[in-house]
VEXSE-609932 format. One record per atom (N, C-alpha, C): x, y, z; residue number from 1; atom name; residue in three letters. Coordinates in nm, 2 decimals. Each point is the difference from the previous one (the first is absolute). Layout:
<atoms>
<atom <X, Y, Z>, NUM, CA, ala>
...
</atoms>
This chain:
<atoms>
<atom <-7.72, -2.49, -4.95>, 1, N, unk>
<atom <-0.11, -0.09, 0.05>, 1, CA, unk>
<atom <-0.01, 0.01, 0.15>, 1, C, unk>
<atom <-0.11, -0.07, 0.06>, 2, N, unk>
<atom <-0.03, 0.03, 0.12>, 2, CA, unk>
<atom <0.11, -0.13, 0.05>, 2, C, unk>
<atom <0.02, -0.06, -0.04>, 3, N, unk>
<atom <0.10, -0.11, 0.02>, 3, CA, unk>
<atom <0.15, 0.04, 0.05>, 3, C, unk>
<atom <0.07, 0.06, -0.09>, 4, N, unk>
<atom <0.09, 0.12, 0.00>, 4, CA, unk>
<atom <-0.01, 0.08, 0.10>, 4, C, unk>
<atom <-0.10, 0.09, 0.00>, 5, N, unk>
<atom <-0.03, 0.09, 0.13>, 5, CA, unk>
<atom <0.01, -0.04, 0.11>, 5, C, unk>
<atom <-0.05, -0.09, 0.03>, 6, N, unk>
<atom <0.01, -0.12, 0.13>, 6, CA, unk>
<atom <0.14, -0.06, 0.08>, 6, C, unk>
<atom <0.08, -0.04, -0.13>, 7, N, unk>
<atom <0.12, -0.03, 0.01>, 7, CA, unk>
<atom <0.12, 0.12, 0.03>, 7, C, unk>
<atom <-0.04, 0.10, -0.08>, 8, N, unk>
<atom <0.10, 0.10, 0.03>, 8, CA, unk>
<atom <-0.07, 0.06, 0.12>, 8, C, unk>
<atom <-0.04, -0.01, 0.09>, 9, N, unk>
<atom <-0.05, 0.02, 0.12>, 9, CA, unk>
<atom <0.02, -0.13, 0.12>, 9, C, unk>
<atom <0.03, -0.07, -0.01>, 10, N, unk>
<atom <0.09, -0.10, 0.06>, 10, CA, unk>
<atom <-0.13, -0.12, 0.06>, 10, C, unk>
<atom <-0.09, 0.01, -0.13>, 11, N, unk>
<atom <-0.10, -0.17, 0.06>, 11, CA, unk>
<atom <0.03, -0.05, -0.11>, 11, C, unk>
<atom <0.02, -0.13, 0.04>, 12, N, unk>
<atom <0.02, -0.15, -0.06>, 12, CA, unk>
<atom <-0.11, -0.04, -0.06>, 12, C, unk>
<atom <0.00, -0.12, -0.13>, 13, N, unk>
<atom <-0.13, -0.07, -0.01>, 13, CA, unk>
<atom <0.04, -0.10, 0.05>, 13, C, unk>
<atom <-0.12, -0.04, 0.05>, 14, N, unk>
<atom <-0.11, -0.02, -0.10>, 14, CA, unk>
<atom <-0.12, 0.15, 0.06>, 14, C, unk>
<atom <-0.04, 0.04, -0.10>, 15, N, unk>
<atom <0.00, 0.12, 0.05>, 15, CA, unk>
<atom <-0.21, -0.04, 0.02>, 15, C, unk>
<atom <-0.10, -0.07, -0.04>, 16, N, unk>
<atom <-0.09, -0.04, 0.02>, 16, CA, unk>
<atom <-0.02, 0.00, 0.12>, 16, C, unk>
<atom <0.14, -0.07, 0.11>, 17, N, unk>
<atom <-0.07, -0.03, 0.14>, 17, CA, unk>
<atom <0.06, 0.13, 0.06>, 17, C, unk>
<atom <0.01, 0.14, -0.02>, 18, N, unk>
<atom <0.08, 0.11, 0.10>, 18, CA, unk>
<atom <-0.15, 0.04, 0.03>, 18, C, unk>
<atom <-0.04, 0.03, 0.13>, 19, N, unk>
<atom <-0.10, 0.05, 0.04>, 19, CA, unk>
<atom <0.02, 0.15, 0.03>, 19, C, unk>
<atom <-0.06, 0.09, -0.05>, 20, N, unk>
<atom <0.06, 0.14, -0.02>, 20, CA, unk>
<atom <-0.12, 0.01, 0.12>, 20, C, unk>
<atom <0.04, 0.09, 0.11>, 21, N, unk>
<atom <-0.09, 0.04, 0.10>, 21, CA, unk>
<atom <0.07, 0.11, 0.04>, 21, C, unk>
<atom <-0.01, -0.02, 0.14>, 22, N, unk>
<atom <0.07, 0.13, 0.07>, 22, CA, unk>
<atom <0.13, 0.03, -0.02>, 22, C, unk>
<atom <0.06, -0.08, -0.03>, 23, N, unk>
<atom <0.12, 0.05, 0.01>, 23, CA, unk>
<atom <0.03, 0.06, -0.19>, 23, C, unk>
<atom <-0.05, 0.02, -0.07>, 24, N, unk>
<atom <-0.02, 0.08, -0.08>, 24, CA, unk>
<atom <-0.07, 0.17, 0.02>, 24, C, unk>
<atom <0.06, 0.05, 0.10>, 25, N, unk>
<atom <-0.07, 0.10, 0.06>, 25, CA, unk>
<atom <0.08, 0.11, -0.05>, 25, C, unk>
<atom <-0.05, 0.15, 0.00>, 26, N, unk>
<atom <0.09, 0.12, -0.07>, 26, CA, unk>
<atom <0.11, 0.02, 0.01>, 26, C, unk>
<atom <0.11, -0.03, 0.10>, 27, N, unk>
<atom <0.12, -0.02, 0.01>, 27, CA, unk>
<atom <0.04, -0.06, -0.09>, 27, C, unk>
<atom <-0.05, -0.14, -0.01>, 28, N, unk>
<atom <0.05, -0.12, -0.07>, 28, CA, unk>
<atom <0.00, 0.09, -0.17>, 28, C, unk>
<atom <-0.10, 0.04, -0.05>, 29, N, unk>
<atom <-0.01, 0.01, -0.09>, 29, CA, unk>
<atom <0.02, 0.13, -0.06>, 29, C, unk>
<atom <0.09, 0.05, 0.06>, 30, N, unk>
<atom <0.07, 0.13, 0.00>, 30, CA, unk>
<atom <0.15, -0.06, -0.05>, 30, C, unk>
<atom <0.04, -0.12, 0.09>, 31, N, unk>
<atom <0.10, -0.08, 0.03>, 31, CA, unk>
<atom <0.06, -0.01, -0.16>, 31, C, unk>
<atom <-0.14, -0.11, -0.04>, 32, N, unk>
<atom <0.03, -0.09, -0.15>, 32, CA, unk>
<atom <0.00, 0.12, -0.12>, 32, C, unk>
<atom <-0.08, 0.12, 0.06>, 33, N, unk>
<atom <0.02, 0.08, -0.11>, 33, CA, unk>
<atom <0.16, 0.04, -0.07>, 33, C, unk>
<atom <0.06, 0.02, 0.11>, 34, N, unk>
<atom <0.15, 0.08, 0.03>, 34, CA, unk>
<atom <0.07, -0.12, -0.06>, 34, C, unk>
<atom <-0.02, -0.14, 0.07>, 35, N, unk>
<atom <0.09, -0.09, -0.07>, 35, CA, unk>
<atom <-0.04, 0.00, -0.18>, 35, C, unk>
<atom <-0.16, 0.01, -0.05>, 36, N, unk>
<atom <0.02, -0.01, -0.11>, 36, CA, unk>
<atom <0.06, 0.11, -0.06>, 36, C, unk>
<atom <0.01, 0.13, -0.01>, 37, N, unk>
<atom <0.06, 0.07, -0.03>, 37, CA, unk>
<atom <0.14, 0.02, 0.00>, 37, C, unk>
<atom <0.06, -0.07, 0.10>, 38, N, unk>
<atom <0.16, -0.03, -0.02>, 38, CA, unk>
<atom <0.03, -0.11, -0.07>, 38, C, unk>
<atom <-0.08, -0.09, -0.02>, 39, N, unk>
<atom <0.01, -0.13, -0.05>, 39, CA, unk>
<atom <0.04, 0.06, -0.23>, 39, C, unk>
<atom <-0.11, 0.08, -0.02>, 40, N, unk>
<atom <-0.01, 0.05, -0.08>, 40, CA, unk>
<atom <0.08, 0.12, -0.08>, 40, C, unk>
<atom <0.05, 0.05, 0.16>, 41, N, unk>
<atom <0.12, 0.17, -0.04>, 41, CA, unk>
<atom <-0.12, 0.07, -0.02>, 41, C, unk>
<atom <-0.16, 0.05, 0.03>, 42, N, unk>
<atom <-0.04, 0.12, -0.01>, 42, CA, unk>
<atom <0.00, 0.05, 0.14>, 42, C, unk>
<atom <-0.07, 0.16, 0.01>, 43, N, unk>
<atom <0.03, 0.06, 0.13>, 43, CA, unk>
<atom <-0.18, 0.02, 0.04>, 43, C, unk>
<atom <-0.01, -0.01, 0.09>, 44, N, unk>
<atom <-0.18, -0.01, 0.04>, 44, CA, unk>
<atom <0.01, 0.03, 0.17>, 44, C, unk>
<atom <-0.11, 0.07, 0.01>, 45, N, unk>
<atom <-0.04, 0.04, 0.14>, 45, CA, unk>
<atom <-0.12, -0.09, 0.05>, 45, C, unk>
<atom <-0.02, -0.06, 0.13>, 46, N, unk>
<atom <-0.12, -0.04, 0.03>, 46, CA, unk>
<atom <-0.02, 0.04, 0.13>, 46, C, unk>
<atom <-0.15, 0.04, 0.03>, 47, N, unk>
<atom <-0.03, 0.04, 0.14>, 47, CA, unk>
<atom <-0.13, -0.06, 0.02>, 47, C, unk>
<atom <-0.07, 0.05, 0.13>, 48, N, unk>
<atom <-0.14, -0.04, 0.02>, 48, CA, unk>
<atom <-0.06, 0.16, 0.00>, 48, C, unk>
<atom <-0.07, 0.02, -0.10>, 49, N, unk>
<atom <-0.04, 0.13, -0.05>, 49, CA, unk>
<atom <-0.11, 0.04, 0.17>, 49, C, unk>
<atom <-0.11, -0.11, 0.02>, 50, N, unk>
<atom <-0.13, 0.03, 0.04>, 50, CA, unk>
<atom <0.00, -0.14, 0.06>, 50, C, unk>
<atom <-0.03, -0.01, 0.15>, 51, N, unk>
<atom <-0.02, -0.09, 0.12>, 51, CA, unk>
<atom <-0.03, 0.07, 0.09>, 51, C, unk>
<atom <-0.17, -0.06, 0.02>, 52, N, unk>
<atom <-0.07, 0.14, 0.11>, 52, CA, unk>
<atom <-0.02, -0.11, 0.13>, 52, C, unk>
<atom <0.01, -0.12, -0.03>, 53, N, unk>
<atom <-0.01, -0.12, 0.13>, 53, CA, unk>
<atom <0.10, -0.11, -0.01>, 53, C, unk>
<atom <0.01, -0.06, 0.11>, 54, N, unk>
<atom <0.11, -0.13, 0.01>, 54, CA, unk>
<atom <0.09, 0.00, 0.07>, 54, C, unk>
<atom <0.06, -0.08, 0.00>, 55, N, unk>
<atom <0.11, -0.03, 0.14>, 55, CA, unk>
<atom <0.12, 0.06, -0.02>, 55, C, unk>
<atom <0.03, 0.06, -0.13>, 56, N, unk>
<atom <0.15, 0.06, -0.02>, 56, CA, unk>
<atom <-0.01, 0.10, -0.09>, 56, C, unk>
<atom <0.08, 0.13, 0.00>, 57, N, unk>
<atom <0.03, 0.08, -0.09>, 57, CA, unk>
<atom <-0.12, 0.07, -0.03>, 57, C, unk>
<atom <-0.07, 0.05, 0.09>, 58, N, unk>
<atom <-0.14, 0.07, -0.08>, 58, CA, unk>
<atom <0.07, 0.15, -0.04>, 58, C, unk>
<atom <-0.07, 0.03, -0.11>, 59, N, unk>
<atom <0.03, 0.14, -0.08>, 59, CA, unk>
<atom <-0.05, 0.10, 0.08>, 59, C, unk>
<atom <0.05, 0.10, 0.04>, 60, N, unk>
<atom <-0.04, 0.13, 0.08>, 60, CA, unk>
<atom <-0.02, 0.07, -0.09>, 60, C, unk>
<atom <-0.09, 0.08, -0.01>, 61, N, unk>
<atom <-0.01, 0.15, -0.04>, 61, CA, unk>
<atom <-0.07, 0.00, -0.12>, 61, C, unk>
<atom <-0.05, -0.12, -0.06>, 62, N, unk>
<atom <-0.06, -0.01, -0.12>, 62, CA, unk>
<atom <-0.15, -0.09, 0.01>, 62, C, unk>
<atom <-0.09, 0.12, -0.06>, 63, N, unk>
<atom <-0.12, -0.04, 0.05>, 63, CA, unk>
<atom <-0.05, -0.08, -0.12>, 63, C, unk>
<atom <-0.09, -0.05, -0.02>, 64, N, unk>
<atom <-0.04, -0.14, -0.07>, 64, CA, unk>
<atom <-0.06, 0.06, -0.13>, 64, C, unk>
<atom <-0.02, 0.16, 0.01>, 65, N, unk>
<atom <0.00, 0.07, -0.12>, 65, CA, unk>
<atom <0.10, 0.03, -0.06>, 65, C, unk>
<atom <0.06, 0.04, 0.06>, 66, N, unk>
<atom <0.13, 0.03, -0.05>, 66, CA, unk>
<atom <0.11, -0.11, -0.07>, 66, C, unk>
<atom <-0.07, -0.10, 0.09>, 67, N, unk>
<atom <0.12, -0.13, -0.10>, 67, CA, unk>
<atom <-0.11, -0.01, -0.07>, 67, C, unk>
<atom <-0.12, -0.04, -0.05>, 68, N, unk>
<atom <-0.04, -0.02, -0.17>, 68, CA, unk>
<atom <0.01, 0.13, -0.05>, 68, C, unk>
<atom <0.04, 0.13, 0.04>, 69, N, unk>
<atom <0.07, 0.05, -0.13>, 69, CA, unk>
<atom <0.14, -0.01, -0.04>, 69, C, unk>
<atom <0.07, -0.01, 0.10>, 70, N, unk>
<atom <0.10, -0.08, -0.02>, 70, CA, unk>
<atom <0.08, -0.12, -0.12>, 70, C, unk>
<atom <-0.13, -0.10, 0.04>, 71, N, unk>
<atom <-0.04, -0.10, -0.07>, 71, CA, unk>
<atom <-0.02, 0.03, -0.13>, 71, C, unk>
<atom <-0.12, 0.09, 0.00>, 72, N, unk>
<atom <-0.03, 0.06, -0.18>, 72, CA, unk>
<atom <0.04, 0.07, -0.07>, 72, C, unk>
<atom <0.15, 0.09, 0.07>, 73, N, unk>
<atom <0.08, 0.08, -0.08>, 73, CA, unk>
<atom <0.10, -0.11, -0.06>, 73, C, unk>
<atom <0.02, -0.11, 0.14>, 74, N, unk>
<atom <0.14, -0.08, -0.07>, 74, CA, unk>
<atom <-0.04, -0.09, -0.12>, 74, C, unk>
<atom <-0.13, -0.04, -0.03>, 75, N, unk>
<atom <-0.05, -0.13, -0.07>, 75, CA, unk>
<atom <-0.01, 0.11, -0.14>, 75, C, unk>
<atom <0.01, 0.12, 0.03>, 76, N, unk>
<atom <-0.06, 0.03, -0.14>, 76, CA, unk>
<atom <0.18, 0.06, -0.08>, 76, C, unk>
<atom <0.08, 0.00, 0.07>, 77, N, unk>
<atom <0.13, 0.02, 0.00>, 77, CA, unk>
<atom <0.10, -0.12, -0.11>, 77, C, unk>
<atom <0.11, -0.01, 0.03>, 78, N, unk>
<atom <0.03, -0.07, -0.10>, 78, CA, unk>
<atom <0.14, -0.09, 0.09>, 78, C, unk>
<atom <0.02, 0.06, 0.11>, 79, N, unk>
<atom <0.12, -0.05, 0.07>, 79, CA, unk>
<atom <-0.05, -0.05, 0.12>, 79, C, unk>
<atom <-0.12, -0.05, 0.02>, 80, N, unk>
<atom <0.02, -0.11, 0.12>, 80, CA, unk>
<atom <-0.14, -0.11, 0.00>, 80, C, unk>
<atom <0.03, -0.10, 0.08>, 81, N, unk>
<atom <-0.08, -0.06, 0.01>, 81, CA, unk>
<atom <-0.04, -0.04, 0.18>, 81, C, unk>
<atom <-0.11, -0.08, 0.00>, 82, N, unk>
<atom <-0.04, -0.03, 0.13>, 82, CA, unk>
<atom <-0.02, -0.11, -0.02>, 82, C, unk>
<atom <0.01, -0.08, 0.17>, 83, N, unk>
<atom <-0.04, -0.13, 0.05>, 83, CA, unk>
<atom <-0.08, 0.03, 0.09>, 83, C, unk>
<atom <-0.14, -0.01, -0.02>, 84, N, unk>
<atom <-0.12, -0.03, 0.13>, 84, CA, unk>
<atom <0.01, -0.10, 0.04>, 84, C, unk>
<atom <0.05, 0.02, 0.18>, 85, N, unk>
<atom <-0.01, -0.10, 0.06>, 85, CA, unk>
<atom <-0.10, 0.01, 0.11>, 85, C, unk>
<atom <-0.10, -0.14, 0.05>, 86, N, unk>
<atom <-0.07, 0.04, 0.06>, 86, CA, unk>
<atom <0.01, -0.16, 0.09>, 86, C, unk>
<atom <-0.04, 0.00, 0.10>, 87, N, unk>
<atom <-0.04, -0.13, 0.07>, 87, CA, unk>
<atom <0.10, -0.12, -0.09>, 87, C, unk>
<atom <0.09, -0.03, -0.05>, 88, N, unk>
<atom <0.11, -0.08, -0.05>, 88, CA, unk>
<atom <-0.10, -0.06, -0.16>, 88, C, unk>
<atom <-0.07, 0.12, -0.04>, 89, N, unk>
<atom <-0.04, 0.05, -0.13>, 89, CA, unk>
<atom <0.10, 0.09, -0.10>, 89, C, unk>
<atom <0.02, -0.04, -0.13>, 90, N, unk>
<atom <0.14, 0.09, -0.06>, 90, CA, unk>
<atom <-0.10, 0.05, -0.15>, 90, C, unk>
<atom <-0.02, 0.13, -0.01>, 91, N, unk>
<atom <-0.03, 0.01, -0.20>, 91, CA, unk>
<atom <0.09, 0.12, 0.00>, 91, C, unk>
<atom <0.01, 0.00, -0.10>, 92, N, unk>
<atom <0.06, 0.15, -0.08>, 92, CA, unk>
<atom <-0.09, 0.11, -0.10>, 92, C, unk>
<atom <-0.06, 0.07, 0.05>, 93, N, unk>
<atom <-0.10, 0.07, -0.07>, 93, CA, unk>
<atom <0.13, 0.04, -0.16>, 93, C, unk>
<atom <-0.12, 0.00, -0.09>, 94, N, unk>
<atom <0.07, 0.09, -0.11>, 94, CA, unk>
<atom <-0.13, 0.11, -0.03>, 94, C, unk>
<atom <-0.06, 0.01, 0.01>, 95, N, unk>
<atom <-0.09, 0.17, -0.03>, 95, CA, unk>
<atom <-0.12, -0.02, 0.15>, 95, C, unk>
<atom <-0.06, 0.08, -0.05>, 96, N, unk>
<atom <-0.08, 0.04, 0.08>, 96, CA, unk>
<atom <-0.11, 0.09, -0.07>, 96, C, unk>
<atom <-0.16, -0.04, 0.03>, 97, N, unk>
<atom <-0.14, 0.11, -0.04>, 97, CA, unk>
<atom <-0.04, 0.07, 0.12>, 97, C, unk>
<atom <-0.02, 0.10, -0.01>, 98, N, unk>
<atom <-0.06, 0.08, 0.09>, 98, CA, unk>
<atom <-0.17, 0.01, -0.05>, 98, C, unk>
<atom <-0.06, -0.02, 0.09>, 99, N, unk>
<atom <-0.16, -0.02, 0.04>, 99, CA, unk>
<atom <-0.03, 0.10, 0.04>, 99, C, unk>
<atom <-0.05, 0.12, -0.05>, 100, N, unk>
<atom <-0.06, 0.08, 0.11>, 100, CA, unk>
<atom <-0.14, -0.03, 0.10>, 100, C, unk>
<atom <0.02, 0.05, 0.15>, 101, N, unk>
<atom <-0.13, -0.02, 0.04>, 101, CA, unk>
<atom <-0.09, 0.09, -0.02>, 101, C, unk>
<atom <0.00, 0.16, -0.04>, 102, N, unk>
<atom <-0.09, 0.08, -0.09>, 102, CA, unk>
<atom <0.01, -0.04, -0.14>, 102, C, unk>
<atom <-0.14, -0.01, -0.07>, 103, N, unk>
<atom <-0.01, 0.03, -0.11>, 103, CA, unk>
<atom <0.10, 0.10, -0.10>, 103, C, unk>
<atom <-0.03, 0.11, 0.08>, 104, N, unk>
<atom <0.03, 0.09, -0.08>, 104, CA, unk>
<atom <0.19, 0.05, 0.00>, 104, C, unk>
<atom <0.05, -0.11, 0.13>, 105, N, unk>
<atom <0.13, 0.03, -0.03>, 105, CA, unk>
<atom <0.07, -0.06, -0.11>, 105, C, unk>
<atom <-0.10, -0.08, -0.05>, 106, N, unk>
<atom <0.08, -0.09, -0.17>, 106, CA, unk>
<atom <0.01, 0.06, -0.10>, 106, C, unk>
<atom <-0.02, 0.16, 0.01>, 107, N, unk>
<atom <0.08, 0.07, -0.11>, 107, CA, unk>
<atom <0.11, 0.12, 0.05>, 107, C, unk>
<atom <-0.01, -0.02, 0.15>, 108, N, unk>
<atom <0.15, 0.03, 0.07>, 108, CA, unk>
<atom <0.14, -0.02, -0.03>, 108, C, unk>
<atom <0.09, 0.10, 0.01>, 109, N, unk>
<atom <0.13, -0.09, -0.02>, 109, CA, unk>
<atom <0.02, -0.12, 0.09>, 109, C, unk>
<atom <0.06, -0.07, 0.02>, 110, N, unk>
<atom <0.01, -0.09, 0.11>, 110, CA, unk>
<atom <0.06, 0.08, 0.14>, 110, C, unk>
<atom <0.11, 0.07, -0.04>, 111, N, unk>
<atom <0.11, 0.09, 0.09>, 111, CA, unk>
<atom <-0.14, 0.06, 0.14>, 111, C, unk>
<atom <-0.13, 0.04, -0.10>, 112, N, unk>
<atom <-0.12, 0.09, 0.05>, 112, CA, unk>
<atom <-0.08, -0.10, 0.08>, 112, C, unk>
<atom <-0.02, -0.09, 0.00>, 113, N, unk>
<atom <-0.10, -0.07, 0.06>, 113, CA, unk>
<atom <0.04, -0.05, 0.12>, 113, C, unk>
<atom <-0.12, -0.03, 0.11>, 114, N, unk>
<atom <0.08, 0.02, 0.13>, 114, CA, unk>
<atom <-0.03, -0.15, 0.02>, 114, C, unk>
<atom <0.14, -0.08, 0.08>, 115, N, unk>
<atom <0.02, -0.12, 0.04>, 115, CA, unk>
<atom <-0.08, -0.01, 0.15>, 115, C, unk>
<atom <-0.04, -0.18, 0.00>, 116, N, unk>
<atom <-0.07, 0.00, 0.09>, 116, CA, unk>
<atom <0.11, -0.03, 0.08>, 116, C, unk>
<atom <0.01, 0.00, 0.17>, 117, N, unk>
<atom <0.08, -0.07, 0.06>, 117, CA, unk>
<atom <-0.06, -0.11, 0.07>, 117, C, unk>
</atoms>
């Protein structure tokens, strides 16, 4: 439960008044990941895949195409997941549709059709 989760990450309740803001930031939540995974005995990696702005840790070398393919090899995969984090915003995509912006690329493979940046 999120209740659980919370606790084995070292916040107390009452858990209504914790104001999750900044200090929920990608370190942090790299942090809780590691604790929950020891808390449990499984083995799990967490990084910040793709950070192209911000005051810490930006990703070199990986252009904003390249991390949504990234993104769309891992989601269609079976061993990992993601946390979007944005402005002290949290989801976890589980799939993903691709839109093409030609018509005619919607009977392309996907691998074929070219990403906007």
């Amino acid at each position: 439960s999120q209740e659980k989760a919370l606790k084995i990450v070292g916040i107390k309740p009452p858990y209504e008044t914790v104001k999750f803001g900044s200090f929920t930031g990608n370190k942090t939540l790299i942090t809780w990941f590691k604790k929950i995974n020891e808390y449990f005995g499984v083995k799990g990696n967490a990084k910040i895949m793709y950070k192209p702005s911000g005051k810490h840790a930006k990703t070199r070398g990986v252009s904003s195409k390249e991390a949504l393919r990234m993104l769309m090899s891992g989601l269609r995969g079976t061993t990992k997941s993601y946390v979007y984090h944005c402005f002290n915003h949290y989801f976890s995509p589980i799939g993903f549709e691709v839109t093409p912006i030609q018509p005619n690329d919607a009977y392309k493979d996907p691998e074929d059709v070219p990403l906007k940046e």
